[in-house]
N, C-alpha and C positions, 0 to 999 in steps of 0.2 A: 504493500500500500504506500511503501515510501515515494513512488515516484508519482504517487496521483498530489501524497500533499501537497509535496513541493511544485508542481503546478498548480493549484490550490493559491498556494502565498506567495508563487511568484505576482499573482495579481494583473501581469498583462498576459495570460497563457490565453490564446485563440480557441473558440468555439472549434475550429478543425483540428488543433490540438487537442483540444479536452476528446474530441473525440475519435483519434486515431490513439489514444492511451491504453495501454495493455490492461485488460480487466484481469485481474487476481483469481484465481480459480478459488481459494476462501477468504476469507475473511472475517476479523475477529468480533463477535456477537456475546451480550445477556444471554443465560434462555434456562429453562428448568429443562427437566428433564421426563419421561411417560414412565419410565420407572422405577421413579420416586415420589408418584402421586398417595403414596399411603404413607410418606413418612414423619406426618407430626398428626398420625390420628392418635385420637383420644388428648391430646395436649390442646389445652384452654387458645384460642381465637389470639389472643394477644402477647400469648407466649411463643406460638410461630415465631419461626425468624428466619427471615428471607436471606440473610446471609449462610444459611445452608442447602438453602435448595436453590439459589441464583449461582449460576458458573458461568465464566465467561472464558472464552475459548474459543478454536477457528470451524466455522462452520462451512459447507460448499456454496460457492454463492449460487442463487438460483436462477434457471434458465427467465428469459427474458421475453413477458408476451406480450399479445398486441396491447396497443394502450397502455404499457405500463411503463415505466422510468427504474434504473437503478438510480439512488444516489448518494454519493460522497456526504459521509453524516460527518458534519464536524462539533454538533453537539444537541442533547436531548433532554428529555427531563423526565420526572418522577411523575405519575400520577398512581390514583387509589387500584384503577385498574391491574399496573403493576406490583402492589401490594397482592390484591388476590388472586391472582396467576401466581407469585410467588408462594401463599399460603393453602392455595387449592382450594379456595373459597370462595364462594358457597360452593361450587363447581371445580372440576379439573377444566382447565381450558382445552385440553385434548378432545373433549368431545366436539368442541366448536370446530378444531381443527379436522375433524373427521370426518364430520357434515361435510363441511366446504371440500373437501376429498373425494365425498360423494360425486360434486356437483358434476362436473366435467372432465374429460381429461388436464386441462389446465390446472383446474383447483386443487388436482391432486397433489400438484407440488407443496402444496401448503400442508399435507395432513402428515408429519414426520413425528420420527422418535423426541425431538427436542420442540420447543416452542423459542424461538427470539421474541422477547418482548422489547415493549415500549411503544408510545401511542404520540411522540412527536418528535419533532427532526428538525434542525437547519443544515444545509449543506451545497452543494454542487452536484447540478446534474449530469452524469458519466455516460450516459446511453439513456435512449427512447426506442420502445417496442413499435412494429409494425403500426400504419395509422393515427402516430402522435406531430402534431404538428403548432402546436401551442408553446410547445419547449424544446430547447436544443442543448447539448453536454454544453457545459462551460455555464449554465445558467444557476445564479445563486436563486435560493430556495429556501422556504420554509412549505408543510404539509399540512393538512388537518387529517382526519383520524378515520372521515369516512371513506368506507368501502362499499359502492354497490353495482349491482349487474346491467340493472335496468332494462333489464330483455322485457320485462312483464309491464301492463300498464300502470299499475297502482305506485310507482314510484316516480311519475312524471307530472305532477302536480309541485310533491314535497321527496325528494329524493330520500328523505327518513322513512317513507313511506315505503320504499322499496323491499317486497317480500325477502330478496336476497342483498339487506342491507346488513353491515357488520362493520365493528368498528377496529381499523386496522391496526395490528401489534400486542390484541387483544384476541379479538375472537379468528384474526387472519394471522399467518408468520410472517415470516420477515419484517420484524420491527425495526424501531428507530433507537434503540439500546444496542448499537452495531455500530464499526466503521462503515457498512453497506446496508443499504435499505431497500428493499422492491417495495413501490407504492404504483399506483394507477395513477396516470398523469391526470386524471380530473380532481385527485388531490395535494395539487400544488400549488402554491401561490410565490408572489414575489417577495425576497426576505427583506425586510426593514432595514435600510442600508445607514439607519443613524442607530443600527444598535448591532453587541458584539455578538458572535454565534451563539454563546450561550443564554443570550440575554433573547436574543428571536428566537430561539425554540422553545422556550418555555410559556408562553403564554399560551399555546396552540389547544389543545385538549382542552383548558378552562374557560379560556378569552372564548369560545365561540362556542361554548356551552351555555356560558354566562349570558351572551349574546342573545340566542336563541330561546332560552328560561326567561327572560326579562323584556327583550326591547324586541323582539320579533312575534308579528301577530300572531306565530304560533304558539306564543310561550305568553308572555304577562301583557304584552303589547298595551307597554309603561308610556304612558302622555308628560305633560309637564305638571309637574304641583303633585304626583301622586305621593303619598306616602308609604316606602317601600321597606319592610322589614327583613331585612337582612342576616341570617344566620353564620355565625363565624365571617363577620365583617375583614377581618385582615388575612385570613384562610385565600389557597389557592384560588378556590371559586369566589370567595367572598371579596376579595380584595376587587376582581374584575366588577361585580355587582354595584359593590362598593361607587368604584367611578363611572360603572354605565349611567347608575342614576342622580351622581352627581352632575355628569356632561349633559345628560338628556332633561335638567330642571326639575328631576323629582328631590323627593327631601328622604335620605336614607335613614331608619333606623336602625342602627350598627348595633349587635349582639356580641359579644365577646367573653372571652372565660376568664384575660387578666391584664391589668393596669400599662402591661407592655404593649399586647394587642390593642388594648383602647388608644394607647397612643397611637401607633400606626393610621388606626382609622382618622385619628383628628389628621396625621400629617396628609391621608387623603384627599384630608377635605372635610368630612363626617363632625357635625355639632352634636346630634343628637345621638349617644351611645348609653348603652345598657352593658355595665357587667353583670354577670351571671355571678360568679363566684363573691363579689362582695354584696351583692344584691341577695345572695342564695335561694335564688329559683329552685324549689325541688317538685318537678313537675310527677314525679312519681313517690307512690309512699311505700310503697314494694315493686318488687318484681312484675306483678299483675296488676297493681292498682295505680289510676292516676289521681291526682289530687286535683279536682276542678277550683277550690279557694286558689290554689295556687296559678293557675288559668288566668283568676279573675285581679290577683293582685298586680300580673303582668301584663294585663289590660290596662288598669287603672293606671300604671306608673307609662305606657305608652301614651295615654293622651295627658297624663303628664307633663311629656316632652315636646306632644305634637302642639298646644293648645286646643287639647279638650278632642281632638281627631282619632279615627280609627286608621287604621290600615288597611290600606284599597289592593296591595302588592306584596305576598309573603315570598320571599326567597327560599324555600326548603330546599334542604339538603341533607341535613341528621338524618332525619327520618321518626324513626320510631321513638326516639328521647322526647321529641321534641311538637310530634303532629299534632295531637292534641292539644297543643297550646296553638298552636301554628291558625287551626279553625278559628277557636275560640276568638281571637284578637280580629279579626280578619272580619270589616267592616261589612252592612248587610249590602249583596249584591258583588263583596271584593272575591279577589281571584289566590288561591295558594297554587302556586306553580311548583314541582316538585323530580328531585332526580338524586340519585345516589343513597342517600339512605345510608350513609357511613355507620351510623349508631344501631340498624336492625331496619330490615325489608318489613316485620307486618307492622304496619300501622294502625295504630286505635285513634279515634275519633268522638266524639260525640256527636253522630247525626244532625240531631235537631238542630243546633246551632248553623249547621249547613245547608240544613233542606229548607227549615223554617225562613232563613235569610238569605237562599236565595243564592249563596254562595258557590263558587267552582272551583273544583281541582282540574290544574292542566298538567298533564305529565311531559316532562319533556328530558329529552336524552337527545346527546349533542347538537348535530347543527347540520344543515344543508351545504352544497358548495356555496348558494350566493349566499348563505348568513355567515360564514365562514369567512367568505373572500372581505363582505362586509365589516367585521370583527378583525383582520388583519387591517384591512386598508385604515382603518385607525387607529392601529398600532403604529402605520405607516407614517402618519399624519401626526403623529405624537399627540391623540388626543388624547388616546388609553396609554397604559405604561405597563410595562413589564413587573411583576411583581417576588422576582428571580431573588431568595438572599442567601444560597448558599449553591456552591458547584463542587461537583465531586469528580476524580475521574472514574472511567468506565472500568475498570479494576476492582473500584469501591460500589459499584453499584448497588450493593448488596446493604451495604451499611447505609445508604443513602434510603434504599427503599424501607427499610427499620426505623428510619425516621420520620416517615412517612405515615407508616403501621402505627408509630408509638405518639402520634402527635407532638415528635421533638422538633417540629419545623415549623415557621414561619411561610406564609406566600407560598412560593414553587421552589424546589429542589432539583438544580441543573445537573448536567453530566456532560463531559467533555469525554467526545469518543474521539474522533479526528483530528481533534485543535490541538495542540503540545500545549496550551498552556490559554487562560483568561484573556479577557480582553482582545483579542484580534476578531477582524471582521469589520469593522465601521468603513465606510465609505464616505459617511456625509457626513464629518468633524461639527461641521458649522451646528447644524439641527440640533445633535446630539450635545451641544452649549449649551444651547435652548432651554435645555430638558432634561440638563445627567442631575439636579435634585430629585425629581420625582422616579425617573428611573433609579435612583440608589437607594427610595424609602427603606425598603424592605432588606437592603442590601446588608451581612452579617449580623442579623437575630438570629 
């Protein structure tokens, strides 16, 4: 792979260069393994540890089909997904990979002994499959995460929609935890050239989740003035929520578990913030029980903050800690948008508060190409910002992903696969002046 970086940082190497480059027969990837999907059974969810079932090592690179791109990863980042691929939870991801095995001859290449993970990438693109003509090798790059067929009609509306849609590095191989990545060229966009590779990969998987949960009419389709309740305000996803509904005029209310995170949110931007741990929200009184006083004291202290207002726009993402309260608050006619479920998939509720008032659940999981392309293009713009504050290399991914698990992290946790080192990548110095405070908020919590 030495001779593609060094084309890479030479910086004037030619598109007919990049692509008379000798492709590497492997190249060095993340990935678990299919024969050690039983080994942290009967060990507690949070005692996993991804630093024994993540190896990084040279895999074969894979053949190259129509529509699709290899590309030169020079850096990635952490998401929950590769948490539970890592801990085989709720699921082994092998069975995604076997489905999609099923599908065609092509997609068989996906269903192997190993899984590469990771669900985002910046890099350079090294070769284009038969049919791509949107991109050419020598093109810098960043991805988003979907993957779909679109043979069928139902996914020509909302490409989420797509019976054979899946979200790549996750339920597809050849992730972005690699110096090489096979993606489908309709998941690639232009990298943010006022920020460094590690700094543009990381937004990718949250910025256009956040995106499409919030500010796209499939998700919260947030106007100005709304009052939008934000869960884990300085969080990966929250941090993005965070500034969608600062830049778009609504009033966020920031949630947080401690006095560090609250700060974060005010350097956002964020007036109105809620901690939880000095506030001591205990939204549950056991295991099975929830506490509705407790519902209603989080109510009260929200219009509180708002002057006397409900909340028109829930951000869920806990999940099950938190749904119940999540209704409750949630003014008659407002909308709880909901994805991830970090804290437990079944949710409890109280009905009546929803049916009686009218209220909706919108479920949403990541994003389309244009809400994607949407969600970068202002990253591009430096209107959103990266919320990147710690990078690991690809070596360490294991330990990075444990911080991930263990909620030892701030914002997003990068990985440097290809770059030798931080900071390289910027093309546009000036911008990047503009704007390196808010790009460094989040930068070593």
């Amino acid at each position: 792979m030495q001779h593609i970086l060094d084309a890479i940082l030479a910086g004037d190497t030619s598109a007919e260069d990049f692509a008379n480059l000798e492709l590497p027969e492997s190249y060095r990837a993340a990935f678990v393994r299919k024969d050690e999907v039983d080994m942290f059974e009967g060990i507690p969810s949070k005692e996993k540890d991804p630093r024994k079932s993540l190896h990084v090592d040279e895999v074969a690179v894979p053949e190259l089909g129509p529509g699709e791109a290899l590309v030169a990863v020079m850096a990635s980042a952490i998401n929950y997904n590769t948490v539970w691929t890592s801990i085989f939870e709720p699921v082994s991801t092998f069975g995604f990979l076997e489905r999609y095995g099923r599908m065609s001859p092509l997609s068989k290449r996906h269903d192997l002994p190993y899984h590469v993970v990771g669900s985002d990438l910046s890099g350079v693109v090294l070769a284009t499959g038969v049919g791509v003509h949107n991109w050419k090798p020598g093109d810098r790059v960043v991805a988003h995460c979907l993957s779909v067929e679109l043979e069928g009609p139902d996914g020509h509306n909302d490409t989420m929609l797509d019976p054979e849609q899946r979200i790549w590095g996750f339920e597809t191989n050849f992730g972005g935890l690699a110096d090489v990545a096979l993606v489908k060229a309709n998941q690639l966009m232009p990298k943010p050239e006022h920020l460094t590779w590690e700094e543009a990969a990381s937004p990718g998987l949250v910025n256009c989740t956040a995106y499409r949960q919030l500010v796209s009419k499939n998700g919260g389709d947030m106007k100005q003035g709304d009052n939008v309740l934000i869960w884990g305000a300085s969080g990966g996803l929250g941090g993005f929520a965070t500034q969608y509904a600062l830049n778009g005029g609504a009033v966020p209310v920031c949630v947080v578990s401690n006095e560090e995170k609250a700060e974060i949110a005010r350097k956002l931007g964020a007036e109105l913030i809620i901690n939880r741990s000095e506030e001591g929200y205990k939204f549950w009184k056991d295991e099975h029980t929830q506490d509705p006083k407790e519902w209603k004291r989080f109510g009260a202290r929200i219009r509180e903050l708002t002057g006397g207002e409900d909340i028109d726009i829930v951000f869920e993402h806990p999940g099950r800690e938190t749904f119940g309260a999540s209704v409750f608050v949630t003014r008659k006619g407002g909308t709880i948008t909901t994805c991830a479920s970090t804290s437990g998939y079944m949710h409890e509720y109280d009905n009546r508060y929803l049916w009686m008032n009218l209220k909706r659940i919108i479920s949403s999981h990541f994003a389309n190409y244009r809400e994607s392309w949407e969600a970068n293009r202002l990253i591009a713009k430096g209107m959103i910002h990266p919320t990147l504050s710690k990078t690991y290399a690809l070596t360490e991914v294991g330990q990075a992903t444990l911080d991930v698990h263990q909620n030892a992290h701030q914002g997003k946790v990068g990985v440097l696969c290809l770059a030798p080192e931080e900071g390289l990548g910027v093309l546009d110095e000036e911008m990047r002046a503009q704007h390196i405070d808010k790009i460094n908020i989040f930068r070593g919590l």
